[in-house]
Structures are given as structure tokens and as C-alpha cells.
C-alpha positions as CSV (number, residue, x, y, z in Angstrom):
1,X,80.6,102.8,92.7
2,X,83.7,104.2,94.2
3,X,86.8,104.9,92.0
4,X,89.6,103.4,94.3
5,X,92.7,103.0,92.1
6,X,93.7,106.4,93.1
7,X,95.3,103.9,95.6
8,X,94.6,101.0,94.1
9,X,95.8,101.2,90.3
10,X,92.3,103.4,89.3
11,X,90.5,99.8,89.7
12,X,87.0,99.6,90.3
13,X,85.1,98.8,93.6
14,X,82.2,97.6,93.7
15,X,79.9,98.7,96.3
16,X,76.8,99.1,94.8
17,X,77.0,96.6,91.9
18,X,74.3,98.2,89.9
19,X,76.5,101.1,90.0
20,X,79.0,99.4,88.5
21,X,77.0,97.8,85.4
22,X,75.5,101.3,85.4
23,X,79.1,102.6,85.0
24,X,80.0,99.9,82.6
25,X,76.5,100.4,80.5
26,X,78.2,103.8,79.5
27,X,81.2,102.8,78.0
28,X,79.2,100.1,75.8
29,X,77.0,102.6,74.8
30,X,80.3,104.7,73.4
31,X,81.6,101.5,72.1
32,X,78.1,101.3,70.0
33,X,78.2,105.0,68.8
34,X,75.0,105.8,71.4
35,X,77.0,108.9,73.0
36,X,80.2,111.0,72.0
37,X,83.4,110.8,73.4
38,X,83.6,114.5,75.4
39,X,80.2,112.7,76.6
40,X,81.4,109.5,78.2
41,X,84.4,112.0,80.0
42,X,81.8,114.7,81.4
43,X,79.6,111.9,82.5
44,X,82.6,110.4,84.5
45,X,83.9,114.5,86.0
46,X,79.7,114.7,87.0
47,X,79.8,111.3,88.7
48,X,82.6,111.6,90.7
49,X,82.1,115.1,91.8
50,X,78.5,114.1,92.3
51,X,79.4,111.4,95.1
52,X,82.2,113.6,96.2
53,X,84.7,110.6,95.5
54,X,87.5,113.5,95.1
55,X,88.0,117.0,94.8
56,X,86.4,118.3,91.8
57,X,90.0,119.1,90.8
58,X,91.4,115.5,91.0
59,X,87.6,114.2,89.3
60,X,88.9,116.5,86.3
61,X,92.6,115.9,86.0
62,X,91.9,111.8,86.4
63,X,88.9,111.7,83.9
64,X,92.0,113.9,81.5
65,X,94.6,111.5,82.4
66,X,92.6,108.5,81.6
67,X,89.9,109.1,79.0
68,X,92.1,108.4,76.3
69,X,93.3,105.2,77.5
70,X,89.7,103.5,78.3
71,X,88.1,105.0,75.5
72,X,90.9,103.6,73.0
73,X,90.1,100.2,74.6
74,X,86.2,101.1,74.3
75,X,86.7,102.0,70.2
76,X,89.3,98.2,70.3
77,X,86.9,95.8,71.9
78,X,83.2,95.2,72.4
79,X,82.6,96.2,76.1
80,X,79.6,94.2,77.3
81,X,78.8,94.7,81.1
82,X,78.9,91.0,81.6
83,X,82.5,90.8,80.0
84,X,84.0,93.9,81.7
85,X,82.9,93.0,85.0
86,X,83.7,89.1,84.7
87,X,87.5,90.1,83.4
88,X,88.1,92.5,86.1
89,X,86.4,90.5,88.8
90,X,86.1,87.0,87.8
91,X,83.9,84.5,89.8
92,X,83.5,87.5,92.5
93,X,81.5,89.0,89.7
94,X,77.7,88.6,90.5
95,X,76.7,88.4,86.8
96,X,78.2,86.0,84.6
97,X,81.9,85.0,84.4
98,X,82.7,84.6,80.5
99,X,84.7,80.8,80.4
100,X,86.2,82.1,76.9
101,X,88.7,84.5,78.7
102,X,90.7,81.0,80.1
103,X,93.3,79.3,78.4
104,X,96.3,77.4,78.6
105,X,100.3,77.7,77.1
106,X,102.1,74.7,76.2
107,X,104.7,73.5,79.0
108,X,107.5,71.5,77.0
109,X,108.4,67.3,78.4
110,X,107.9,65.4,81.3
111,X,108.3,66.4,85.4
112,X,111.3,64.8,86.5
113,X,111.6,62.8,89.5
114,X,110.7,65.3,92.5
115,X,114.5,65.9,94.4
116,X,113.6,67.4,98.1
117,X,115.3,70.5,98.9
118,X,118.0,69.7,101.3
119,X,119.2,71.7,104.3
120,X,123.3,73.1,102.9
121,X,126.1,71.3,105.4
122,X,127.5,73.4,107.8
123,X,130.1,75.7,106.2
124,X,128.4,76.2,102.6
125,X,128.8,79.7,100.8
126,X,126.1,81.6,101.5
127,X,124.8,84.8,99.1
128,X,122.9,87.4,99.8
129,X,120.2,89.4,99.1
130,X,119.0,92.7,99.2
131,X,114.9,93.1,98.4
132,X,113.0,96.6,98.2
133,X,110.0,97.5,96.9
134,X,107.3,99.9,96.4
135,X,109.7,102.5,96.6
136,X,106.8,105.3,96.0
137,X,109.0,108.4,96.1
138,X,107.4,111.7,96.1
139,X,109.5,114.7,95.2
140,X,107.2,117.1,96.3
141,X,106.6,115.8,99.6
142,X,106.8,118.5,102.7
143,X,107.3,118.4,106.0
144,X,104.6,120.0,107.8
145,X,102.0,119.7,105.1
146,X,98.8,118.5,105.2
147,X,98.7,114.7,106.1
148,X,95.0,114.4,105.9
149,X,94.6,117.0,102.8
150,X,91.2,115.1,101.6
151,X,92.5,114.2,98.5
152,X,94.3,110.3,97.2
153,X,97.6,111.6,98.3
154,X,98.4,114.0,100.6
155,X,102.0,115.6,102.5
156,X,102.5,118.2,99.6
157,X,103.7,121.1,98.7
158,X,100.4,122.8,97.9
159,X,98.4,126.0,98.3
160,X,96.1,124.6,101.1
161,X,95.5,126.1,103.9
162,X,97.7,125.6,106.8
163,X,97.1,122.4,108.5
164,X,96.5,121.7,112.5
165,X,99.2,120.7,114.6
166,X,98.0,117.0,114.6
167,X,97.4,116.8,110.5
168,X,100.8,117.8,109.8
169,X,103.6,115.7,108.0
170,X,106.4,114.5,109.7
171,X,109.9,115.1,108.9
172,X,110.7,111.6,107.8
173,X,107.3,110.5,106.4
174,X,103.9,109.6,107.6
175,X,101.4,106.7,107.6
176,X,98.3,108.6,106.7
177,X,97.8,109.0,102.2
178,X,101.4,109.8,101.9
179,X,104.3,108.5,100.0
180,X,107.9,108.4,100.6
181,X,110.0,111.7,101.2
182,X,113.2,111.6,99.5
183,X,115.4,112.1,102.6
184,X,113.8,108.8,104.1
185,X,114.9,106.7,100.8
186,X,118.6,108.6,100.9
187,X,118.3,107.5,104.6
188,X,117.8,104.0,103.8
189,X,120.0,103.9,101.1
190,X,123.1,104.8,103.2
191,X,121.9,102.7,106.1
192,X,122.5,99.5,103.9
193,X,125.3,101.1,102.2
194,X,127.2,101.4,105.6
195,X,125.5,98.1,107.0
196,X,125.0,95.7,105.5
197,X,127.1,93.3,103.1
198,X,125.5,91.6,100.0
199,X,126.1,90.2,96.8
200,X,123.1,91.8,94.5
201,X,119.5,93.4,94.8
202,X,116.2,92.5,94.0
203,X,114.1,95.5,93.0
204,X,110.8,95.1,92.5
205,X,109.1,98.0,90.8
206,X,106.5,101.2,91.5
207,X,109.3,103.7,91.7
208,X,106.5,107.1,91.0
209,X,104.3,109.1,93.9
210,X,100.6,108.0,94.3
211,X,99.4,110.9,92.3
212,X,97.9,108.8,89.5
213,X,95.7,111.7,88.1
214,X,98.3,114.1,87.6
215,X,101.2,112.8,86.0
216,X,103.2,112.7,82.2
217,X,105.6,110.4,80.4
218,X,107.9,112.7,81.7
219,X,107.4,112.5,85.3
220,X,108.0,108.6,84.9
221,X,111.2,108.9,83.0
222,X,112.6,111.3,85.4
223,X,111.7,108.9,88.1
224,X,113.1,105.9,86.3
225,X,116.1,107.8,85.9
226,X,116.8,109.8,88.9
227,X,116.5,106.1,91.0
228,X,118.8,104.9,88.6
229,X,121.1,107.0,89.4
230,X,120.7,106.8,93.0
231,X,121.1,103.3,93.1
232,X,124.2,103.3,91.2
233,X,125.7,105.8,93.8
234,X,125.0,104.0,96.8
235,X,125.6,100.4,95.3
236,X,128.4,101.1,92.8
237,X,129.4,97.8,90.8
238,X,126.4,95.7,92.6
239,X,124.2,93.7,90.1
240,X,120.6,94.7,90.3
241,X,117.7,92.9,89.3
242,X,114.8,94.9,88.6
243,X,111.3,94.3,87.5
244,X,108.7,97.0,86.3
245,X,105.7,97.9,88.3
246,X,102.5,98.9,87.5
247,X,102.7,102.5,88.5
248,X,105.7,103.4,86.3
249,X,103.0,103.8,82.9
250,X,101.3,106.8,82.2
251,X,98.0,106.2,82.8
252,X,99.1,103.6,85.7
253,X,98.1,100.4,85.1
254,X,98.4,101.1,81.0
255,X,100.2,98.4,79.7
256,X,98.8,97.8,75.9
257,X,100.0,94.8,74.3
258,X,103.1,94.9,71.6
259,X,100.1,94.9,69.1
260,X,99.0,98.4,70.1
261,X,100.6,101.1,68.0
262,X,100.4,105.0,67.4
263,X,100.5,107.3,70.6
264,X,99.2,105.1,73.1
265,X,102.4,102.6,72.5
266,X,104.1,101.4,75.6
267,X,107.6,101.9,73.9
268,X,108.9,104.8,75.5
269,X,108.6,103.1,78.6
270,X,110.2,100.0,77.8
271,X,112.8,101.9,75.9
272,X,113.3,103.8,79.1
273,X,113.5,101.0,81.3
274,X,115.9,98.8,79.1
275,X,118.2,101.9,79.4
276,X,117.6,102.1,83.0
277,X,118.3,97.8,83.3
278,X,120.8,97.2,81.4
279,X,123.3,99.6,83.8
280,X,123.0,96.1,85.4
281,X,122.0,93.2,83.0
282,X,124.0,92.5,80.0
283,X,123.1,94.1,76.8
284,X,121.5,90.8,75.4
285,X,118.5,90.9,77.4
286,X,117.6,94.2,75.7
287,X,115.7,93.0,73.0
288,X,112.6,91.2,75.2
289,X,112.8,94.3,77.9
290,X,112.0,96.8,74.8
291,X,109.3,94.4,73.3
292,X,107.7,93.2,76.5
293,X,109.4,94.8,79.7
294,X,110.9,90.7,80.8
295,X,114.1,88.6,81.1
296,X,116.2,86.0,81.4
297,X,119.7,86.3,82.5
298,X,122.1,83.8,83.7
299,X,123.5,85.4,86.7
300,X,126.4,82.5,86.1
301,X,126.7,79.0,86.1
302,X,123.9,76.7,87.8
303,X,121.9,79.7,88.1
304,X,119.6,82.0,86.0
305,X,117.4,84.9,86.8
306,X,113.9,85.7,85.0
307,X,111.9,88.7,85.5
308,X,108.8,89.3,84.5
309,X,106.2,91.9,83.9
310,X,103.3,90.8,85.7
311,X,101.3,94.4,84.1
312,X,100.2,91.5,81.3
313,X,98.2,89.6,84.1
314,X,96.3,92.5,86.4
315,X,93.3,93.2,85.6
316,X,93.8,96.3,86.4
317,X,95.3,96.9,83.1
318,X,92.3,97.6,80.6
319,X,94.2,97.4,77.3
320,X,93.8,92.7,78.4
321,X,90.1,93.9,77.7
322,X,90.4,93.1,74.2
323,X,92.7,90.4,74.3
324,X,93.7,89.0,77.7
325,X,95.8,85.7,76.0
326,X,99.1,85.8,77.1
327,X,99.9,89.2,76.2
328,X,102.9,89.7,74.9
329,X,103.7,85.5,74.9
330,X,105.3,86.0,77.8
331,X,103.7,82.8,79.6
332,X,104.6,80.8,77.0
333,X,108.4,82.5,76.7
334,X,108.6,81.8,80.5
335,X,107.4,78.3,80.0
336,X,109.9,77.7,77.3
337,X,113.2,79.6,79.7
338,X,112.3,77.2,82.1
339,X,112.7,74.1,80.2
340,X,115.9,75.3,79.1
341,X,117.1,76.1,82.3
342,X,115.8,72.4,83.1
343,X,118.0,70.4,80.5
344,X,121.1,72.6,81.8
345,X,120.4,72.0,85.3
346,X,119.9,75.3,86.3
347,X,117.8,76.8,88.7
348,X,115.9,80.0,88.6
349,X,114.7,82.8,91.0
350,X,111.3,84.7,89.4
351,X,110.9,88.4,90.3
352,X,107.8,90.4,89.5
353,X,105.9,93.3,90.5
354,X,102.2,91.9,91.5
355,X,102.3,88.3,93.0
356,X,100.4,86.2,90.1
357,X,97.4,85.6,92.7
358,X,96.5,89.1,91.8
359,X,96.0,88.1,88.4
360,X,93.6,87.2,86.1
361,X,92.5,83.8,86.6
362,X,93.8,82.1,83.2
363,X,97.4,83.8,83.6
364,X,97.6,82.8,87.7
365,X,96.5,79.3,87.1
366,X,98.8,78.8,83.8
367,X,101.7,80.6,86.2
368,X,100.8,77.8,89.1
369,X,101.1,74.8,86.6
370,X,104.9,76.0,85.5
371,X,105.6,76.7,89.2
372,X,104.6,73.0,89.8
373,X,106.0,71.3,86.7
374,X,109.6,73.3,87.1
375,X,109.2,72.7,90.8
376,X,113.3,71.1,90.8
377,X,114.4,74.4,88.8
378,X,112.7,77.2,90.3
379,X,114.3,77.8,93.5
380,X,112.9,81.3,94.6
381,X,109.9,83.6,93.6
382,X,110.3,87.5,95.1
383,X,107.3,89.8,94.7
384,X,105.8,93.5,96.0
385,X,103.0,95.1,95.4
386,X,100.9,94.7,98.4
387,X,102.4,96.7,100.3
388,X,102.6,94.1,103.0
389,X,105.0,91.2,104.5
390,X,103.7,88.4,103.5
391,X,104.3,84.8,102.0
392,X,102.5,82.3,99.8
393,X,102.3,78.7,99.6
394,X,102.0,77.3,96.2
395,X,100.5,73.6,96.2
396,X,101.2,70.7,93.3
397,X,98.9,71.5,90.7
398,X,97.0,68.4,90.6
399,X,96.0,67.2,94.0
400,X,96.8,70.6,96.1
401,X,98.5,69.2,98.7
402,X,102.1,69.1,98.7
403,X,103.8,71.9,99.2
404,X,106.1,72.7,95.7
405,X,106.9,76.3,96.3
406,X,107.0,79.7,98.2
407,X,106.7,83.1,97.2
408,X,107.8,85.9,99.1
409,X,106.3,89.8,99.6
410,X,109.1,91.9,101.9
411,X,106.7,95.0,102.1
412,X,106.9,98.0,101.1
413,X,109.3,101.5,101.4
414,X,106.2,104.0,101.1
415,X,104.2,104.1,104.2
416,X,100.9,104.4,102.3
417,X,98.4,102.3,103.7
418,X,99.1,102.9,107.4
419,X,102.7,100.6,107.2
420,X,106.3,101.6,108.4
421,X,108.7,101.8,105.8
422,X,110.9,98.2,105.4
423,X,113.5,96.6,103.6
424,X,114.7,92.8,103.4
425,X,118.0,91.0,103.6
426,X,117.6,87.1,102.1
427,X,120.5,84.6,102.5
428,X,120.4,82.3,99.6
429,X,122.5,78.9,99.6
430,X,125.4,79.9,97.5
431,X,127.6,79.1,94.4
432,X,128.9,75.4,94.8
433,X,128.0,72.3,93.2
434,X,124.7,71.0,94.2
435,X,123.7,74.4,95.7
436,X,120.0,74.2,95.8
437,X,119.8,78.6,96.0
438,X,117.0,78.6,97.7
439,X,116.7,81.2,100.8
440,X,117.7,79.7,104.1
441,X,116.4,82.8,106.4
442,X,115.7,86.0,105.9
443,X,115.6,89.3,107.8
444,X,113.0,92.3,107.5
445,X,114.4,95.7,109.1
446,X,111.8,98.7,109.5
447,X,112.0,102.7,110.1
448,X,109.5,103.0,113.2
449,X,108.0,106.7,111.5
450,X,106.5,107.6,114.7
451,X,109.8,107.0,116.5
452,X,111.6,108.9,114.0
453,X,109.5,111.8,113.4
454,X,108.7,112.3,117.8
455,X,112.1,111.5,119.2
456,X,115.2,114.1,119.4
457,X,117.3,111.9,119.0
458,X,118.7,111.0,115.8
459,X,121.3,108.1,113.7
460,X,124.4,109.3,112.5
461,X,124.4,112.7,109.9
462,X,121.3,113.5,111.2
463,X,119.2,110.3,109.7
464,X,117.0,107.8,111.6
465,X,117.0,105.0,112.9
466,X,116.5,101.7,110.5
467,X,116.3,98.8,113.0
468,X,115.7,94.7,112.6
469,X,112.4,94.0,112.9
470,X,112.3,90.2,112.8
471,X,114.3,87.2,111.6
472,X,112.0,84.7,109.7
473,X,113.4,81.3,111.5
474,X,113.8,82.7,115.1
475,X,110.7,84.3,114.8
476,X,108.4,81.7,113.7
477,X,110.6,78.3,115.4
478,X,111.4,77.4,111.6
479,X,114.2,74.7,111.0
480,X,114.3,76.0,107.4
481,X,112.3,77.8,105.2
482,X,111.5,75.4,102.4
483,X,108.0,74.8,101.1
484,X,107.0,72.2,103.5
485,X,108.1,74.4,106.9
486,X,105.6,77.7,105.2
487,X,102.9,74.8,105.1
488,X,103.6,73.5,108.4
489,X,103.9,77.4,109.8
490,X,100.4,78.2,108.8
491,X,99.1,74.9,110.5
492,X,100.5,75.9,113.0
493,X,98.6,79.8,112.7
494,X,95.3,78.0,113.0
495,X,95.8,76.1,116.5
496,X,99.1,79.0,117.8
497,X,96.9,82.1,117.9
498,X,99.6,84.0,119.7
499,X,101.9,82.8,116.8
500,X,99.6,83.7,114.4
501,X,99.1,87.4,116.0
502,X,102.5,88.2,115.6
503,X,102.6,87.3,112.2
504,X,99.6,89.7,111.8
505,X,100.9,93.2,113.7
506,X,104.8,91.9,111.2
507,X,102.1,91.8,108.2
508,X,101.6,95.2,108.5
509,X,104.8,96.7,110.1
510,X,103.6,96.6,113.6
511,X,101.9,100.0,113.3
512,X,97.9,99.0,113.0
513,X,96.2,96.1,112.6
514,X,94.6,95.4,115.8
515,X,93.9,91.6,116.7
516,X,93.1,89.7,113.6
517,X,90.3,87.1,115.2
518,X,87.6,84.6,113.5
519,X,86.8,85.8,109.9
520,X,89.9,88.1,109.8
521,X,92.3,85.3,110.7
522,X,90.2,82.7,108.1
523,X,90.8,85.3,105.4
524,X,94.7,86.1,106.5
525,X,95.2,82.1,106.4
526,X,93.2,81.5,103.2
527,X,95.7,84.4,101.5
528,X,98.9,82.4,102.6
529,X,97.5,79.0,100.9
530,X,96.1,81.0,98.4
531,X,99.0,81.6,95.4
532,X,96.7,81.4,92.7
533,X,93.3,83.5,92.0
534,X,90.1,82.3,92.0
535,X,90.3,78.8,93.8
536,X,88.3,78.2,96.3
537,X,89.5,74.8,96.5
538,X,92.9,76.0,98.7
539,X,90.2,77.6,101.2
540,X,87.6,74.8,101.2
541,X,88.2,73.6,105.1
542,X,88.0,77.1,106.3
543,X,86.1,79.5,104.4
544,X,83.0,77.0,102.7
545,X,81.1,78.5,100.0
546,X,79.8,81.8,99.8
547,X,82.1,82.8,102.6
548,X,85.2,82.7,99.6
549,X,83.5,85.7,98.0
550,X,84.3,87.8,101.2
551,X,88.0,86.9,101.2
552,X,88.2,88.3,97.7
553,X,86.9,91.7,99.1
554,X,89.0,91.1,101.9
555,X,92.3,90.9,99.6
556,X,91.3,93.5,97.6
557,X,91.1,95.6,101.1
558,X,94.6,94.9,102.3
559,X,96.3,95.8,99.0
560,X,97.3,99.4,99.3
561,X,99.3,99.7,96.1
């Protein structure tokens, strides 16, 4: 079994999966008093020293950082094999998938009449937005470190030896295990500042450096902080919509439930981030921020934004081990926002950190029934996470075949994961009567780091150069970008191969990804349908039976969070 969530939230992979139930055997036998708690944590240093998963000094400062969040879990809940491995995996699992861990909210009245999204007349207001993500800063980055240091994140200031001229970090970032310097984000900041205009920002979460095993409460807060007031110098007097991502908990992924008390409370975070939010969202939506880290705020008139914490759905998050029913009611509270939104004929854009078909199968399938029940209210769904730029089709819940809604991933700032730095610009149909505010194109721009970090030349105050990638409708020959023209696009992918190759070098920032043929592209156009885990019914014409399985390994591959 290898420990990937240095890069991947500390989740597991399995590779071997008697490793795995091996793994998991352990912490049932701590949960039934059979070995001691130093036990289960020298067990874990041995193992992953052992395999040589990590340096023996990231093995010890991981098993410290999280022993006391899995083992609180172990002493909460009974840990059976079978259970761990069929909540973190689902039907993936190859032993049994427990059936008790589904279940449903209640979603208030009947669907309206269905009202197509119409394309604005010529001359309409227009809005628009600003979307960054994964912002992944690392304080400690240095130029001319070592890019390929051997351990889960590399380009830092260290005491290793020094690196060959090809291993070394570039000035303005690199795409090897490396996160963002903090000249590239000033860089980008003052690039849009000077730039662009735009009415309000979408920020969707993991603000902290990749260095999972070796962090505090305090490294977080400074984080949270220090963006905060970055953002507020660059953007002064521009809303900002944030939502919270999985990396900003100590241990990441650790988001316990409101039920949890004592020290392993998630309060000082919320209380953190509510501080941090409410520079920008009025002081009323303080109260469900501090209890669950979500909100609802009516931007103004006609139009409402909700943002969610989408920690209460991964399953990377052990503490939905012991109860894994919408923590923290926020389902049903998002279910219940929508309705009201519905009788005042609003509609609603939905921000989150992890796209909901990253979640665990109850949650993602509840979230798919509100997306198609609200289908005339919710107007826009903006996600990160992946790391990549990518979109999702979401299908009526009940025959999977119309197109209700679209979801959109802009990619990330960090470069982790082999991807060049980007940033999106949205224009939304604007405040009028009748406005449906739904996005009408969008545009993805992109630092090219090799570029940057190889050329002499150089933007304005010494700062590189942040250049248009691609425009959504020229690109892709789209007449708008409602649900139906996503639908028709990936049609189009299957028989358009050089279509669909260019969507595949954009998915991951035209540095790597080679050409995407036969299984790849299956998998790549099964994650487009696929906005809701664990349904093999959105895949059935392409990937038949056992052939499912692999795209879950395959989506679990092209995730570098």
C-alpha cells in the first residue's frame, strides 16, 4: 500500500489490496484494545520507511502529524476493514460496499415547469468573473533548490545538498513536486490588477504548501491571513467569494463534524476563516461559516450566492468514518436555500472546493438530485481541486439524458502535478430583469513556466509574462455554453479526435499529457459525463462493465491536489 495524500490529501492507494486490509486490520485491532496507541504509530513510521514511501524523516513527522487524528476516529467508531475500505472507495472496493452508508435529504415541493436557458439579446449587461484556485503558496520556496529533492514536495529552502544544474528550481516556479513561489502569485495578482476589469472573484480554497506532514494551526492561520490581506491589496473594494479547501485543516483533510469537541475541534479554523470571509460577505453569514464553514448570501436582487464546504463529502476526511450523514446538515440546509431562492425567483451560483463527483457516493448523488430538481434556479456551479481545466455535465436525475447543468474546474495556480499556473475570467449575463446569470464564455490565461523561467526577457517590473491561453466558444465552435452545447461538445470529442486532443494538452495546461488515445480518451470522456460518483450508468456505452473500475483509478490518477 502506498501513502499518496502527501499529494493527494494523505488518502490511500491501493495497490496491493491485501496491503490495504492489512493496513486497515491494524487500526481495528487498536479500536478493539489488541495493541497500544504508540504501537499502531511505530507500526505506521516502520511501514513506510520499510517500503521507502518517504524519507524516514517525512515517515516520522506524518505518522506525528496524523496519529492523533486517525486514532481519535479509531477510539469514535468501529473500524471494520470491510467498512473503511467501502467508505473510502466505494464500489471500487473489491470487498464489500456497506449499503447502510447511503441516504437521502428531503428536497422541499414540486419541479416547476423546465424554462430553457435563453441566449441574452444583443446589448445585455454583462458581469464578470474572476476564478482562482489552488493557490498552493509556499513561503519557503527557493530558487535554485532542489526540484527533484525525493521527498512529497520539493523547491525549498533546506539543508540538502546542492542540486545539479538540471534539478534546480526556477525563478518563477517549476512543474516537478513544487508549489507556488510567492513572487509568481504577486505576479499574477498585479497582472489582473493592471488587466483586467471585473465585477467580483470566485476563490476556491487550498491556500497552504503541499507539506502536509509538517505543519501547525498556526501555519494555516498565517496563510489564511497573509492571502487575505493580499487579496485586499490588489482588489481593494471587490467582493470575494471564497470557499474553504481541504488543505487549509491541520491534519489536511481533518474536518470533524460540529459534534466533535475538545482539542481536535475544527473551530479555530472556522473562526479563522469567518474572520477572513466576512472582509467580503456581510456579517450575517457568520454564524453557519463558524458552525460549518458554508453560506448563503444574496449578492442583490434576482441573485444569491451559496458556498459550500465540500470537506463534509471526501472521503478523504476520516472523522465521516463514524458518521458520514450529512455532516454538519449542510445537504439538507442547501436543499432548503434553494427552495427559498425558488419561491423568490432567484437564481444561484454554487462554489466549492472538490467537485461533488469526488465525493462519497450518498452526498454526490443527493447533490445531483438538488442540481436537477433546482435546475431553473441554479445558474452556475464553480469548483477546483483537481488541479486541472475541466468541465462536467450533470444529467436529469431520473432518465440521465438531458442535459440540466454544468460545472466548471478553471485549474489550478500551483504547478504541482506537472501543470502551468492559470487563472479564469467568466462573463456571466448580468443584472436586468430576466437575466438568466449563467456564463456566456469564458477565458483561461496561463504563465508558460518554462518560458518564464528560460527567456531573458521579462513583463513590466521585472514579472512574467501571463498570457490567454484559450477562449471556451472560439475554441471549441460553441454558440453558447449552456448545458445542452457541453453535451453536444463531448459528442462531438468522441467522432473530432483533433477537437478532442486539444481539449486534452488545455486539460493539463499544454505542458504534458502526450496524445490521449483509446482507453485514455474513454476515461477523459466518461469524467466529463461523469458529475456524480459511482455511476456507471453515465459511462455504460463506452466503458461496459469491469472497464468502469479502471476509470475510477484513472480519476484518482489525474487528481494532483
Amino acid at each position: 500500500m502506498k501513502v499518496s495524500g502527501m499529494r493527494g490529501g494523505f488518502r490511500y492507494k491501493m495497490y496491493k489490496d491485501q496491503d490495504f486490509w492489512n493496513c486497515s486490520s491494524n487500526l481495528e485491532d487498536y479500536g478493539q484494545g489488541k495493541i497500544e496507541r504508540d504501537d499502531v504509530a511505530t507500526i505506521c513510521i516502520d511501514t513506510c520507511v520499510d517500503l521507502k514511501l518517504y524519507s524516514d524523516r517525512v515517515c516520522k513527522l506524518a505518522v506525528a502529524t496524523f496519529k492523533e487524528w486517525v486514532l481519535t476516529v479509531a477510539d469514535l467508531a468501529f473500524l471494520s476493514p470491510a467498512y473503511i475500505c467501502g467508505t473510502l472507495f466505494g464500489d471500487s472496493c473489491a470487498h464489500a460496499y456497506d449499503p447502510s452508508i447511503m441516504w437521502n435529504i428531503s428536497i422541499a415541493g414540486n419541479k416547476p415547469p423546465v424554462v430553457p436557458p435563453k441566449t441574452p439579446k444583443k446589448g445585455s449587461p454583462m458581469l464578470r468573473i474572476l476564478h482562482i484556485s489552488d493557490i498552493h503558496v509556499d513561503p519557503l520556496y527557493m530558487e535554485g533548490s532542489d526540484a527533484e529533492c525525493g521527498e512529497p514536495l520539493c523547491c525549498r529552502s533546506n539543508d540538502n545538498p546542492a542540486p545539479t544544474e538540471a534539478r534546480k528550481a526556477g525563478k518563477w516556479g517549476d512543474i516537478r513536486n513544487c508549489d507556488t513561489p510567492f513572487r509568481t502569485l504577486e505576479s499574477m495578482f498585479q497582472h489582473i490588477a493592471t488587466t483586467h476589469k471585473f465585477d467580483y472573484i470566485v476563490w476556491t480554497g487550498d491556500l497552504p504548501p503541499h507539506n502536509v506532514w509538517n505543519q501547525t494551526r498556526n501555519d494555516q492561520l498565517s496563510q489564511i491571513k497573509n492571502l487575505t490581506a493580499m487579496l485586499n491589496i490588489y482588489f481593494p473594494g471587490k467582493a470575494i467569494f471564497p470557499a474553504v479547501g481541504n488543505h487549509e485543516s491541520v491534519p489536511v483533510n481533518s474536518f470533524p463534524q460540529p459534534s466533535i469537541t475538545g482539542s481536535q475541534n475544527i473551530k479555530w479554523l472556522y473562526t479563522a476563516l469567518a474572520d477572513s470571509w466576512t472582509h467580503w460577505l456581510p456579517e450575517s453569514s457568520r454564524n453557519t461559516i463558524e458552525y460549518g464553514g458554508y453560506y448563503s448570501v444574496l449578492v442583490r436582487a434576482g441573485f444569491r450566492m451559496i458556498g459550500l464546504n465540500m470537506n463534509y463529502c471526501d472521503s478523504a476526511n476520516w472523522w465521516l468514518l463514524i458518521n458520514a450523514t450529512d455532516p454538519a446538515g449542510q445537504l439538507q440546509w442547501l436543499s432548503n436555500e434553494l427552495k427559498i431562492a425558488e419561491d423568490n425567483s432567484e437564481k444561484v451560483h454554487i462554489l466549492g472546493h472538490q467537485p461533488p463527483s469526488s465525493c462519497l457516493k450518498a452526498w454526490s448523488w443527493n447533490y445531483y438530485k438538488l442540481v436537477t430538481r433546482f435546475e431553473n434556479t441554479i445558474a452556475g456551479q464553480f469548483f477546483g481541486h483537481t488541479h486541472n481545466d475541466e468541465f462536467k455535465v450533470f444529467y436529469d436525475a431520473d432518465t440521465l439524458s438531458r442535459p440540466v447543468g454544468v460545472l466548471y474546474v478553471p485549474g489550478s495556480v500551483t504547478p504541482t502535478g506537472g501543470r502551468f499556473p492559470a487563472y479564469r475570467l467568466y462573463e456571466i449575463d448580468g443584472f436586468y430583469t430576466g437575466s438568466s446569470w449563467m456564463v456566456q464564455d469564458h477565458w483561461t490565461y496561463m504563465l508558460n513556466l518554462t518560458e518564464a523561467n528560460n527567456s531573458p526577457w521579462v513583463g513590466p517590473q521585472d514579472h512574467p509574462l501571463w498570457k490567454l491561453e484559450y477562449a471556451a466558444k472560439a475554441t471549441y465552435g460553441l454558440d453558447n455554453l449552456f448545458p445542452e452545447s457541453w453535451d453536444k461538445l463531448i459528442t462531438r470529442f468522441e467522432k473530432d479526435d483533433k477537437l478532442f486532443q486539444k481539449y486534452n494538452r488545455q486539460f493539463s495546461r499544454a505542458n504534458s499529457g502526450g496524445i490521449c488515445e483509446q482507453t485514455c480518451k474513454r476515461n477523459m470522456i466518461c469524467n466529463m459525463r461523469s458529475a456524480r460518483s459511482y455511476d456507471p450508468a453515465l459511462c455504460n456505452d463506452i466503458l461496459p462493465g469491469a472497464a468502469y473500475n479502471e476509470y475510477i483509478q484513472f480519476k484518482n490518477d489525474i487528481i494532483a491536489c
